[in-house]
C-alpha positions in Angstrom: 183.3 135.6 213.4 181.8 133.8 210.4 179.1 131.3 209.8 179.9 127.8 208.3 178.4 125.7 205.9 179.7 122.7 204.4 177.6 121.6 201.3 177.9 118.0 200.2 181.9 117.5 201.3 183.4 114.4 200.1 187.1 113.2 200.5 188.8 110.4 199.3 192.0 108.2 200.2 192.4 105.8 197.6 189.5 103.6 197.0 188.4 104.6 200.9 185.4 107.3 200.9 186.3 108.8 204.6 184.0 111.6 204.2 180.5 110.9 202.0 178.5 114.0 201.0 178.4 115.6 204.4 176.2 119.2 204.7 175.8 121.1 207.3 174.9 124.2 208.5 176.7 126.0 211.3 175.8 129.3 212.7 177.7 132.6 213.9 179.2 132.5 217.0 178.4 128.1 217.5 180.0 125.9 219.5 179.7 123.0 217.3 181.0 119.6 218.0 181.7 116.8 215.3 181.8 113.3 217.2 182.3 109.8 216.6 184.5 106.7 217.1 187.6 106.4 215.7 187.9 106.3 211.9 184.3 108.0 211.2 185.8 110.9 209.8 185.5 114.1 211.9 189.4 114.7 212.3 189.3 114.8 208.0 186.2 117.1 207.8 188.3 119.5 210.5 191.2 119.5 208.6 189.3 120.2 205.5 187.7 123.3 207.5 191.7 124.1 208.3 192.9 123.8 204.7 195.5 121.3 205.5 193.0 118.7 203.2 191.5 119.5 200.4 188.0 118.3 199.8 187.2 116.0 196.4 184.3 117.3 195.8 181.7 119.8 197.5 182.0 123.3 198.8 183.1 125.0 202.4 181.9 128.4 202.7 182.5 131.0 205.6 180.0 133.4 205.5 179.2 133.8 201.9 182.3 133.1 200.4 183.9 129.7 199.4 187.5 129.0 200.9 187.9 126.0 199.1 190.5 127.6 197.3 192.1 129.6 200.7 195.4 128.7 201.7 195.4 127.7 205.1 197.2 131.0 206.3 194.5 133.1 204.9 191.0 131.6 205.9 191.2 133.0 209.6 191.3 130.0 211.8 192.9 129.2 214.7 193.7 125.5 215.6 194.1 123.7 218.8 196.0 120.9 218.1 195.4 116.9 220.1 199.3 117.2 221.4 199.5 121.3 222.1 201.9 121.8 219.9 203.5 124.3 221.4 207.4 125.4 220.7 209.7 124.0 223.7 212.2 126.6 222.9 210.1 129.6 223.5 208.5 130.6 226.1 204.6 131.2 226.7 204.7 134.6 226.1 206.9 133.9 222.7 204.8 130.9 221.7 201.4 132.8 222.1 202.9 135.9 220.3 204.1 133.3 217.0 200.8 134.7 215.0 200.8 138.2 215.6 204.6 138.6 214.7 204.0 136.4 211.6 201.4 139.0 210.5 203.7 141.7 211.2 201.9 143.9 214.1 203.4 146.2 215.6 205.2 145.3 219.6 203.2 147.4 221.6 199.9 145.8 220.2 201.6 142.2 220.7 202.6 143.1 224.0 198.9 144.7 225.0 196.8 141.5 223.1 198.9 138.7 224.7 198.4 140.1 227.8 195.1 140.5 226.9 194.4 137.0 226.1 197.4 135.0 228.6 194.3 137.2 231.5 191.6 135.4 229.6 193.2 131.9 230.3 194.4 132.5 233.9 197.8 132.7 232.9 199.3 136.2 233.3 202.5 135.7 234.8 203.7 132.6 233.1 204.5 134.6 230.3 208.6 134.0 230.8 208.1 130.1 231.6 208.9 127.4 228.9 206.4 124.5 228.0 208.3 122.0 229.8 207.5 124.0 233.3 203.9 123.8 232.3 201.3 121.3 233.5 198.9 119.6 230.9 196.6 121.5 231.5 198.1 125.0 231.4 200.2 124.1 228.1 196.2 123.1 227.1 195.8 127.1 228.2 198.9 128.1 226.4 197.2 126.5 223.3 194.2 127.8 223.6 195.7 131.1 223.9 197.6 131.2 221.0 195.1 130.0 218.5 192.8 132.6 220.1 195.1 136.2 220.1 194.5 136.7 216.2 191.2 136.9 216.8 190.5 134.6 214.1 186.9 134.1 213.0 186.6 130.4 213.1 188.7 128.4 215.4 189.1 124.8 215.5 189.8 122.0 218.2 191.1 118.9 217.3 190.6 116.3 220.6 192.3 118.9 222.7 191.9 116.9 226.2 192.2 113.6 225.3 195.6 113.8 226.8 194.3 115.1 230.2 193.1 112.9 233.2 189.8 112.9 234.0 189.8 115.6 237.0 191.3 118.1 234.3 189.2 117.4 231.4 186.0 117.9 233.4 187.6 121.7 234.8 189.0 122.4 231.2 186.0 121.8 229.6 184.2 123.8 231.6 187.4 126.5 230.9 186.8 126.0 227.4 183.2 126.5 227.1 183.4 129.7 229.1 185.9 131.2 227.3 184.6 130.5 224.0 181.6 132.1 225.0 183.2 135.2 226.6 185.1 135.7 222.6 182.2 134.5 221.0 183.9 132.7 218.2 182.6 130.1 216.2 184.0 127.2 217.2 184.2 123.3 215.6 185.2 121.0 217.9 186.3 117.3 217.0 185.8 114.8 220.5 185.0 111.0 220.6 183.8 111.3 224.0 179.6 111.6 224.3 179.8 113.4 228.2 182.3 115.7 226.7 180.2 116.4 223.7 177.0 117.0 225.6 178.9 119.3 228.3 180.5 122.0 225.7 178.5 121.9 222.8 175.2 124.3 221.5 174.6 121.5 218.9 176.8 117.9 218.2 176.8 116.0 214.6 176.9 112.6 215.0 179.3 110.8 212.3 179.7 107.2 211.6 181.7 105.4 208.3 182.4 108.8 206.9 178.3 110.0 206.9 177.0 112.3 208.9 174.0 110.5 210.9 172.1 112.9 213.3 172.6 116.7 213.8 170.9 118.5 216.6 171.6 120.1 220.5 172.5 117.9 223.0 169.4 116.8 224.5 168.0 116.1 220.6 171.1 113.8 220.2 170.5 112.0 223.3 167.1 111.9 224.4 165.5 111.6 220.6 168.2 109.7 218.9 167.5 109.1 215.0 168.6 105.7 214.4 170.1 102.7 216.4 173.5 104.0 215.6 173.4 107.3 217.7 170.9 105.8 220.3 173.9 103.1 221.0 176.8 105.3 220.5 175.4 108.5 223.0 174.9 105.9 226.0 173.8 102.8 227.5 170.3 102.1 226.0 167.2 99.2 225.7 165.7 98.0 222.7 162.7 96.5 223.3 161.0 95.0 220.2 157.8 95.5 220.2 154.5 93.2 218.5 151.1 92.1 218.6 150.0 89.5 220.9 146.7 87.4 219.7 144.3 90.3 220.8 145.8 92.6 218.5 147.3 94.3 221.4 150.8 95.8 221.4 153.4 93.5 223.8 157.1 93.5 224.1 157.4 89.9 226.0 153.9 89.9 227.0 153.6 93.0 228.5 151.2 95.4 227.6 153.1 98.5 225.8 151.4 102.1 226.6 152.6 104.8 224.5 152.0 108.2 224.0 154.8 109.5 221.3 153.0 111.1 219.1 152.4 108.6 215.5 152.8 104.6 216.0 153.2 102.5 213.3 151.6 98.8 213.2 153.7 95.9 215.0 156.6 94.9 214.9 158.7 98.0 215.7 161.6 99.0 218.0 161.6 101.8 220.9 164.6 102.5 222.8 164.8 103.5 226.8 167.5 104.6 228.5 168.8 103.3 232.3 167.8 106.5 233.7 164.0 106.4 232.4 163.4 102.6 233.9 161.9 103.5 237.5 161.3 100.8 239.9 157.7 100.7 240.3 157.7 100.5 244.5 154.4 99.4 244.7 152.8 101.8 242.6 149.9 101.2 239.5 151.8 102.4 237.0 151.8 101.5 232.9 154.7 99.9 231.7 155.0 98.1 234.4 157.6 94.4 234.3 159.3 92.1 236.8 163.4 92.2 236.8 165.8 89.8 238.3 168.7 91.5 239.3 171.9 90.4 238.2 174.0 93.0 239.8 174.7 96.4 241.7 176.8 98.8 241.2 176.8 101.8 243.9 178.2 104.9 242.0 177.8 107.6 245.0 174.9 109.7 243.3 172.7 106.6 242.1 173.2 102.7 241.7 173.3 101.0 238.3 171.6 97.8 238.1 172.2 94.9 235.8 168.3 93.7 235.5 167.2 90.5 233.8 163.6 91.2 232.1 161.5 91.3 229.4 164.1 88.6 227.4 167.2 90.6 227.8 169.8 91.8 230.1 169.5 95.5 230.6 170.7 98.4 233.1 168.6 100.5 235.4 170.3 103.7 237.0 168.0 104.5 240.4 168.8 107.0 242.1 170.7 105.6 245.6 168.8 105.2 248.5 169.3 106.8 251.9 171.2 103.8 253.6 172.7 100.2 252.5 169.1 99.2 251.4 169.6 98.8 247.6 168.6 96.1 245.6 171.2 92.8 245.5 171.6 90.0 242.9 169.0 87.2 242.4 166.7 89.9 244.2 163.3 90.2 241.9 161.7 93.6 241.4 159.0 95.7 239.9 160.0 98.2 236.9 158.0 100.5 234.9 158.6 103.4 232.6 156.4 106.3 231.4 154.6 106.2 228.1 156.1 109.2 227.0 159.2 108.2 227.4 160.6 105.4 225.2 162.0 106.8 221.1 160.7 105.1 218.5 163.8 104.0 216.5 163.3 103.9 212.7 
């Protein structure tokens, strides 16, 4: 196992900076997610961690020592690949064994650590099957197996359920997390998807253009986004614009704005809410408090998602559903409010 750091990485195609002066710190034993839409540059800064791209500038160190220099068969990582990559002319037990016989170990110890980690996976007795007699998701297992026998002490997952439906992502996530937690490797994981992100991770880095633009756990990244970039990109949010009406007061469309998140600066300025923190107000004297006209409803099982016209915008409010039929329908007009300790103030 090894601790990662990256210290101002940069990599260049041609004229096109895909990764700017990124640094980051990533500890022991981490499960650490790099995410972001396509073309931001996490699937570059993995491969750099891999050795298959070398960096233009910067350093990489496991541990203590720099690997910039490491071929990629010597820096002790194992990779899940986006497509498996797994050989169709062997079977499990031959595609899982591929690193220990390249490093030369001797049969029984293959024998006794692919056993070892085909158990981990839920896979003992495929070990004679092919891939092609695999589902997606065990060949995912197979994978995941493979990159995880040589013990390595970093090990790397590029998009590795983003050819899954949604059923088996949700259960392999929740395969992966656990089993990365029973080795206790450090792991870098590279997703575009935010649900996914939040669900595995101990801390996500949020990359945009090639610049890394919020790093913190899951709950920092969503419920105290930096900037407008991650507030958008982690989920559905409202910007509400806030300035002073003619009594100096504070006033997003008239209404009165009550905050209590910690430092305010002067008019105008911009907090962000997101569906889930808009209640509807039922009567009650609460602050924050607006008329809607809803547009639409969407029962979702769980809660209903309404599209609500207010406060000079179109916005969603996710409530949670009622006991029976008795939820709100379009053109109907409504009471909202939030809490003041709720909203981010987005610099």
């Amino acid at each position: 196992m090894a601790a990662i750091t990256l210290d101002g990485l940069v990599k260049r195609f041609g004229a096109l900076t895909v990764v700017d002066q990124i640094s980051l710190a990533i500890k022991d034993g981490e499960f650490f997610t790099l995410l972001g839409p396509s073309g931001c540059g996490k699937t570059t800064l993995l491969r750099m961690l891999a050795g298959f791209v070398t960096p233009d500038g910067g350093d990489i160190r496991f541990g203590n020592a720099s690997i910039v220099a490491v071929p990629p068969h010597r820096r002790e990582t194992g990779m899940v690949f986006q497509n498996y990559a797994l050989f169709p002319h062997m079977t499990v037990f031959e595609n899982v064994a591929y690193g220990l016989k390249a490093r030369k170990r001797p049969a029984a110890e293959i024998r006794e650590k692919v056993g070892d980690v085909l158990a981990s996976v839920r896979l003992d007795g495929f070990e004679d099957r092919r891939p092609r007699q695999l589902s997606g998701g065990q060949q995912q297992r197979v994978a995941l197996a493979r990159a995880l026998v040589i013990r390595p002490d970093v090990l790397l997952m590029d998009e590795p359920l983003s050819n899954l439906d949604a059923r088996l992502r949700m259960s392999m996530r929740e395969e992966i997390r656990s089993i990365q937690k029973e080795f206790g490797i450090t792991t870098v994981y590279v997703t575009h998807d935010q649900e996914e992100a939040m669900a595995v991770s101990d801390r996500i880095a949020v990359l945009a253009e090639g610049r890394l633009r919020q790093a913190g756990s899951p709950w920092d990244i969503y419920a105290r986004p930096a900037d407008a970039f991650t507030a958008a990109f982690m989920g559905d949010c409202v910007m509400l614009q806030a300035c002073s009406d003619l009594s100096g007061r504070t006033c997003v469309e008239g209404m009165p704005l009550v905050l209590d998140i910690g430092e305010i600066p002067d008019p105008p300025f911009t907090v962000m809410l997101r569906p889930d923190w808009i209640e509807t107000a039922d009567g009650r004297d609460c602050p924050n408090r607006f008329t809607g006209i809803v547009q639409e409803s969407i029962f979702a099982g769980a809660y209903v998602l309404y599209r609500v016209r207010a406060l000079g915008q179109e916005m969603r409010v996710k409530a949670a559903a009622p006991g029976n039929r008795n939820f709100m329908q379009p053109g109907e007009s409504s009471e909202f409010c939030f809490a003041p300790d709720r909203p981010v103030l987005i610099r």
